[in-house]
ZAFI-155813 format. One record per residue (C-alpha): x, y, z; residue in three letters. Coordinates in nm, 4 decimals. Example, Ala and Ser with C-alpha at 12.3 -4.5 7.8 and 13.67 -1.06 7.14 Angstrom:
2
<r px="1.2300" py="-0.4500" pz="0.7800" type="ALA"/>
<r px="1.3670" py="-0.1060" pz="0.7140" type="SER"/>
***
This chain:
195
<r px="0.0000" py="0.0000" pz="0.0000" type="UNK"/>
<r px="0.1652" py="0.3331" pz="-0.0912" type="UNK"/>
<r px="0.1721" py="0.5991" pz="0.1292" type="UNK"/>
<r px="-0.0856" py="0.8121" pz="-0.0305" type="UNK"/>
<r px="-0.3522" py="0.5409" pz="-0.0032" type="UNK"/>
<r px="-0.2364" py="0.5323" pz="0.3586" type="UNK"/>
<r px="-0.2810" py="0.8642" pz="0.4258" type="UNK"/>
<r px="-0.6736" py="0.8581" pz="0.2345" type="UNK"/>
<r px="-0.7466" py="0.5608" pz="0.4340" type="UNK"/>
<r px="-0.6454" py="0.6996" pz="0.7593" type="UNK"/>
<r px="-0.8020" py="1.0385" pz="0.6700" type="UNK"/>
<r px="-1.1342" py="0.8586" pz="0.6189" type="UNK"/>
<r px="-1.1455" py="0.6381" pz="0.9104" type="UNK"/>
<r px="-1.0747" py="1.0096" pz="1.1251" type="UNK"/>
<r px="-1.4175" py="1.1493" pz="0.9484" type="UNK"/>
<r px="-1.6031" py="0.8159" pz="0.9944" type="UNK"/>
<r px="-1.4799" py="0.8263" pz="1.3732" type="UNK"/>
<r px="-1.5297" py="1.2159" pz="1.3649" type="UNK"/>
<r px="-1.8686" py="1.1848" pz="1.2378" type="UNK"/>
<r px="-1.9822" py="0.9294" pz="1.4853" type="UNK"/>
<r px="-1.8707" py="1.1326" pz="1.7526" type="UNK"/>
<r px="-2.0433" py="1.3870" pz="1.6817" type="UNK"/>
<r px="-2.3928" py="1.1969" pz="1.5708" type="UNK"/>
<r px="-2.3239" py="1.0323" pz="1.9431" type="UNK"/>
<r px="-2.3373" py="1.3457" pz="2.1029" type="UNK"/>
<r px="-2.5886" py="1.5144" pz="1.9016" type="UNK"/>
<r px="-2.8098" py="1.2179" pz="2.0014" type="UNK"/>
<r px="-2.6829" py="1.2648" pz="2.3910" type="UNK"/>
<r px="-2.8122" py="1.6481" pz="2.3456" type="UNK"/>
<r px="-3.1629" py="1.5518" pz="2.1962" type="UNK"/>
<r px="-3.2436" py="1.2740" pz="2.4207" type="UNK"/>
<r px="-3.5633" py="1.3087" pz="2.5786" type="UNK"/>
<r px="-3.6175" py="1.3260" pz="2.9448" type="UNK"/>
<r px="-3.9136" py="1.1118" pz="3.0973" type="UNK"/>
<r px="-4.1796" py="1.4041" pz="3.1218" type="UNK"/>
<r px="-4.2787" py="1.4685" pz="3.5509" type="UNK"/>
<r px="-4.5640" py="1.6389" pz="3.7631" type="UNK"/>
<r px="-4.9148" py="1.4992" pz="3.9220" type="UNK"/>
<r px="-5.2086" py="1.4599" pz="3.9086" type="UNK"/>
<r px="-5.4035" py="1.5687" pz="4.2391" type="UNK"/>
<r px="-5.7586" py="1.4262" pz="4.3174" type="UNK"/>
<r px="-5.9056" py="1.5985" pz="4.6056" type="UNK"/>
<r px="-6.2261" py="1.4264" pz="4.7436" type="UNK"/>
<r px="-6.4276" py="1.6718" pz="4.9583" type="UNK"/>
<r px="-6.5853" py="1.5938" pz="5.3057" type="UNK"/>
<r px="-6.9418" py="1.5834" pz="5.1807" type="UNK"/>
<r px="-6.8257" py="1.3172" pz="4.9318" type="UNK"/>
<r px="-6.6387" py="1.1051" pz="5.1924" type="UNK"/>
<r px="-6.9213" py="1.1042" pz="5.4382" type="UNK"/>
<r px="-7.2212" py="1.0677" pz="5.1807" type="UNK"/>
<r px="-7.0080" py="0.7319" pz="5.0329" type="UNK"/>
<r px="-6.9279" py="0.6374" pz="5.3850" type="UNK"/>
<r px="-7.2781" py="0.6453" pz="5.4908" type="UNK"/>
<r px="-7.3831" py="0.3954" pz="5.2035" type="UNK"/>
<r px="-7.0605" py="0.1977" pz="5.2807" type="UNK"/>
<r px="-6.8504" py="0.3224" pz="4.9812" type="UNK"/>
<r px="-6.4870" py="0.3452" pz="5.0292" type="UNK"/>
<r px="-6.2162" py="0.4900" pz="4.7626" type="UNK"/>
<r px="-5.8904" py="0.3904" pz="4.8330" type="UNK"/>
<r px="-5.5627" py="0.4882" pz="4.7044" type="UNK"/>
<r px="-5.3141" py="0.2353" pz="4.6412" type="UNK"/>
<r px="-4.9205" py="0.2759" pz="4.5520" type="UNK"/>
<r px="-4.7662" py="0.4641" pz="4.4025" type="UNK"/>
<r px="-5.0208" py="0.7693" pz="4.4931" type="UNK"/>
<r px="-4.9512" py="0.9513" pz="4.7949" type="UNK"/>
<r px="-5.2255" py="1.0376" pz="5.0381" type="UNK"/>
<r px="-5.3134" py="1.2917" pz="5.2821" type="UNK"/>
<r px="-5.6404" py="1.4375" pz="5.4691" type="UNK"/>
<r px="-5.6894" py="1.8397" pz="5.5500" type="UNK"/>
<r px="-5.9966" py="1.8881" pz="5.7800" type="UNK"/>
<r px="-6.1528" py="2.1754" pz="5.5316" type="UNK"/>
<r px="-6.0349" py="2.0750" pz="5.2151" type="UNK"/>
<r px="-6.0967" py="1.6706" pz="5.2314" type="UNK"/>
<r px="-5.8696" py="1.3572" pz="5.1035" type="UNK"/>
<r px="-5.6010" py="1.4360" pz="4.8633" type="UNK"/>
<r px="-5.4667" py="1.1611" pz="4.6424" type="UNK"/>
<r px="-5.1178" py="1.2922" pz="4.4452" type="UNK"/>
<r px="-5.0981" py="1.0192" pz="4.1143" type="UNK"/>
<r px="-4.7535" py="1.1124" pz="3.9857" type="UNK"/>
<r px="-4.6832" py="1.1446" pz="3.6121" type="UNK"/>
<r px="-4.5207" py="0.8971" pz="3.4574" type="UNK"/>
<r px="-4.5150" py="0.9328" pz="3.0711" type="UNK"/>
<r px="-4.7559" py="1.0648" pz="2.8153" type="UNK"/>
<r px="-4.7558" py="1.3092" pz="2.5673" type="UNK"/>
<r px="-5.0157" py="1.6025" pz="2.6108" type="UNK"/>
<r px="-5.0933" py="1.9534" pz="2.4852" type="UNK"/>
<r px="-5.4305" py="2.0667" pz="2.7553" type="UNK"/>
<r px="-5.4936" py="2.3862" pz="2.5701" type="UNK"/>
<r px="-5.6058" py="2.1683" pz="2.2485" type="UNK"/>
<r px="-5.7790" py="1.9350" pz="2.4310" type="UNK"/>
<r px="-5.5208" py="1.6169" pz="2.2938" type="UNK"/>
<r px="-5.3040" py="1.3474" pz="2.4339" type="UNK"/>
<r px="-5.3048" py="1.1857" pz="2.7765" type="UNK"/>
<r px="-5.1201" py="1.1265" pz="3.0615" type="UNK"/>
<r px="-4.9641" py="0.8348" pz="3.2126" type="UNK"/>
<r px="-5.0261" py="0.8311" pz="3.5977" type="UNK"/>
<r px="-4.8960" py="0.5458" pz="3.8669" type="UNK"/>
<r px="-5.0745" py="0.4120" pz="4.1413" type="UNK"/>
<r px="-5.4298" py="0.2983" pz="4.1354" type="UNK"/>
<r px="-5.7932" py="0.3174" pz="4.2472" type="UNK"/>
<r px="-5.9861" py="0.0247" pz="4.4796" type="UNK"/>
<r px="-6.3364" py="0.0881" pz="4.4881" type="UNK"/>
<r px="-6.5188" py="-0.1213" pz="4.7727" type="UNK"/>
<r px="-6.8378" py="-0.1259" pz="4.8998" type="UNK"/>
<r px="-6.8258" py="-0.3123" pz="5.2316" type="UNK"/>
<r px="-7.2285" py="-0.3449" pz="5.2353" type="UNK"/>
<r px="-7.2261" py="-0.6021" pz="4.9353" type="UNK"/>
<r px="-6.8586" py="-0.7154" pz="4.9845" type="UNK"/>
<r px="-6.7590" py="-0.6637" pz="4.6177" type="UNK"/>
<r px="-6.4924" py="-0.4333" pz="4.4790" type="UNK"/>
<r px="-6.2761" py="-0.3437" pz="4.1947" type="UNK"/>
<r px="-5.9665" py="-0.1890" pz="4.1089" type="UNK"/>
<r px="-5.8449" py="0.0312" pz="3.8668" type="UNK"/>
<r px="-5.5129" py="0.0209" pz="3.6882" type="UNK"/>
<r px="-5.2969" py="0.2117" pz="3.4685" type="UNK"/>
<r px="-5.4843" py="0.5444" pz="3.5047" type="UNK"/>
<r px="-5.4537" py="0.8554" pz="3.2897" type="UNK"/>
<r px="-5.5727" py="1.1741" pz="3.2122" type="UNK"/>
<r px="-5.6994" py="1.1772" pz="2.8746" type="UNK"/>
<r px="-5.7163" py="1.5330" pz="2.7407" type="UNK"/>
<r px="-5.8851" py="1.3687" pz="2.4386" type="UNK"/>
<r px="-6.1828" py="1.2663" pz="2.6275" type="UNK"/>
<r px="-6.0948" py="1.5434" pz="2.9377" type="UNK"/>
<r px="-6.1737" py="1.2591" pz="3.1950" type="UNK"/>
<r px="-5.9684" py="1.0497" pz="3.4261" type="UNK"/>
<r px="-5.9494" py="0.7009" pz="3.3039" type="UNK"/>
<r px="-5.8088" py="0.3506" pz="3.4347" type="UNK"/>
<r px="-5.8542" py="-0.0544" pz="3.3709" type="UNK"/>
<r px="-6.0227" py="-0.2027" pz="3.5937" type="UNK"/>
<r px="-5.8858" py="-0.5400" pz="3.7066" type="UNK"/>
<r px="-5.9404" py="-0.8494" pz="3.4568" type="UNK"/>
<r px="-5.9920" py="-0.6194" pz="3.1403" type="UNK"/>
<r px="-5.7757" py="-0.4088" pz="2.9036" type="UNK"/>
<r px="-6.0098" py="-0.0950" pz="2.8380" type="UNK"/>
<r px="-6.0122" py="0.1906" pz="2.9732" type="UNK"/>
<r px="-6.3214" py="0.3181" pz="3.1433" type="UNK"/>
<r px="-6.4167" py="0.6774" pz="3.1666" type="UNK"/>
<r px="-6.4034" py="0.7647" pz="3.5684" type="UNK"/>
<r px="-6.4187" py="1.1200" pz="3.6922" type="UNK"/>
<r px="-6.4392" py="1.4585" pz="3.4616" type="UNK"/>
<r px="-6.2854" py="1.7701" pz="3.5762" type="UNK"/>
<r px="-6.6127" py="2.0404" pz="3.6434" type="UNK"/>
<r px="-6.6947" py="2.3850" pz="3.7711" type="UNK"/>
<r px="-6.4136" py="2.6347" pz="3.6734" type="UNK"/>
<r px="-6.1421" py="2.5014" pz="3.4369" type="UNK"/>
<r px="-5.8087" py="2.6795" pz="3.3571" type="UNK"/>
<r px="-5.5419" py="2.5807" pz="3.1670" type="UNK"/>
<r px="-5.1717" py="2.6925" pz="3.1284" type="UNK"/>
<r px="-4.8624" py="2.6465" pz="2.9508" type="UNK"/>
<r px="-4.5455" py="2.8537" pz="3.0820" type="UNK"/>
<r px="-4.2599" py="2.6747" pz="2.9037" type="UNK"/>
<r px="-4.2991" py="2.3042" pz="2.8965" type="UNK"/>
<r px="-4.5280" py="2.3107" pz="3.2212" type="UNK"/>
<r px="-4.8617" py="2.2986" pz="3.1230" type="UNK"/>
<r px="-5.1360" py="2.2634" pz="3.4172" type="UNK"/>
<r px="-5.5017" py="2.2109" pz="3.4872" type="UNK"/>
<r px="-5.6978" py="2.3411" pz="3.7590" type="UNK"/>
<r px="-6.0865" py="2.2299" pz="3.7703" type="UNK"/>
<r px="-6.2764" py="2.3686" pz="4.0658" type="UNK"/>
<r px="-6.4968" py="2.0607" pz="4.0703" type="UNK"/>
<r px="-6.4369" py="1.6692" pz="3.9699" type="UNK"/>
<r px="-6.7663" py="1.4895" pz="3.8887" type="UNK"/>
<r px="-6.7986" py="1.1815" pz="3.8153" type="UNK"/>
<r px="-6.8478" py="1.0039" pz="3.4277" type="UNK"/>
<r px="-7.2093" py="0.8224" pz="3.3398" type="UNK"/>
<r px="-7.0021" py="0.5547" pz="3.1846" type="UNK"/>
<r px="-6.8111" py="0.5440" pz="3.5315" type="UNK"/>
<r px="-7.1339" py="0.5710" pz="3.7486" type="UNK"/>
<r px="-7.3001" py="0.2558" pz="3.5472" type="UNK"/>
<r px="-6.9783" py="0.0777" pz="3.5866" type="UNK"/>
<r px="-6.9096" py="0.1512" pz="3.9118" type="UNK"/>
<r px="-7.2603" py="0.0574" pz="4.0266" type="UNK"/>
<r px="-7.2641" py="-0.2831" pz="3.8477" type="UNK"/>
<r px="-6.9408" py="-0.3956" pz="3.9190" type="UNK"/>
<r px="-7.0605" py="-0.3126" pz="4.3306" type="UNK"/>
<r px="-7.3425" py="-0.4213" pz="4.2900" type="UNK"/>
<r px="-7.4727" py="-0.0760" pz="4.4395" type="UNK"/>
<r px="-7.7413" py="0.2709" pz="4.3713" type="UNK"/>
<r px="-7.4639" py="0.5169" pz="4.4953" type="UNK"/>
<r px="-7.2791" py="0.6433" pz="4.1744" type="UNK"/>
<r px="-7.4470" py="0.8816" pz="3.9601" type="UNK"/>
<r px="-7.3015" py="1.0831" pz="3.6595" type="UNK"/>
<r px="-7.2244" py="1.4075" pz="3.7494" type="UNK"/>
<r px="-7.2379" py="1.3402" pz="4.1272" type="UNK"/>
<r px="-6.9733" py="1.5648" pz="4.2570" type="UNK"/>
<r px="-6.6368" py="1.3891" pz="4.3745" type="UNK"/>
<r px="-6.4585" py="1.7650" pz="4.4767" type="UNK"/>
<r px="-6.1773" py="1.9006" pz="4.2797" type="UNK"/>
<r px="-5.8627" py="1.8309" pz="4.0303" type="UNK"/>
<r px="-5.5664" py="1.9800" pz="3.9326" type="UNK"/>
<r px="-5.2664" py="1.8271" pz="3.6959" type="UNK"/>
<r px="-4.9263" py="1.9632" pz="3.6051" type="UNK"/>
<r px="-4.7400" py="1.7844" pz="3.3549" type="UNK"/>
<r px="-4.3917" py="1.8912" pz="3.2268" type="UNK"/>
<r px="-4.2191" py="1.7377" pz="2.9097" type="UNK"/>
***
């Protein structure tokens, strides 16, 4: 091999290495990061005692994170954990972990509800219940709705959170039970989502 072949060879394999450098850390750049936020379902007093008193209880199950203010009610925080949404034109959902066990401990039967999301297609909060693989139409944010966007953080705020027909007749056959109606009134919603 003379030495000007040499030198083309070795100049090429530099661009070849050169170039996949660089596509390397042009990919590294433009990697996506896993979007982040919650979704936060606040259930007011009235709710917990009027499903209390017919022996309805909601409970939140891992990963959501739970806490009770006297005035405000039961807070359930669902964090985000994928999804791709824009809430100002009402498309995309939202990935959320933990899950939902209905129970009603007058009839002894209850379900639970998996791999829940907001779907800003259908602007309700959805999840599988146990033993299926569609989605069913829970709770529907209600009263006074904003939405934002500053930068990549887009958020929903919905002074009420009522709850789906489909969900109600659902709910009520699956419990065997007369207590969910649609648009019975849950208490309030709010989601931020970044990514």
């Amino acid at each position: 091999m003379s030495r000007t072949t040499a030198r083309f060879l070795a100049g090429g394999v530099a661009v070849v290495l050169a170039v996949t450098g660089l596509s390397g850390a042009a990919a590294a750049d433009t990697t996506a990061t896993a979007p982040t936020g919650s979704a936060v379902v606040v259930e007011s007093n009235a709710f917990l005692q009027s499903a209390a008193t017919n022996g309805v209880v909601i409970v939140p199950l891992p990963n959501a994170g739970v806490s009770y203010d006297t005035t405000t009610g039961l807070s359930t925080t669902l964090p985000v954990t994928g999804g791709s949404v824009n809430l100002r034109g009402y498309y995309g959902n939202v990935t959320l972990d933990g899950s939902l066990l209905f129970v009603d401990v007058l009839t002894g039967r209850s379900v639970c509800f998996k791999q829940l999301a907001f779907s800003a297609d259908k602007w309700r909060l959805t999840g599988v219940p146990d033993g299926s693989t569609t989605p069913v139409s829970l709770l529907k944010p209600a009263g006074i709705e904003r939405s934002a966007q500053s930068g990549t953080t887009q958020t929903l705020t919905a002074t009420g959170f009522t709850v789906d027909p489909t969900g109600a007749q659902f709910l009520d056959t699956q419990l065997s039970t007369t207590f969910f109606t649609g648009g019975q009134s849950v208490g309030s919603f709010s989601l931020t989502f970044n990514g």
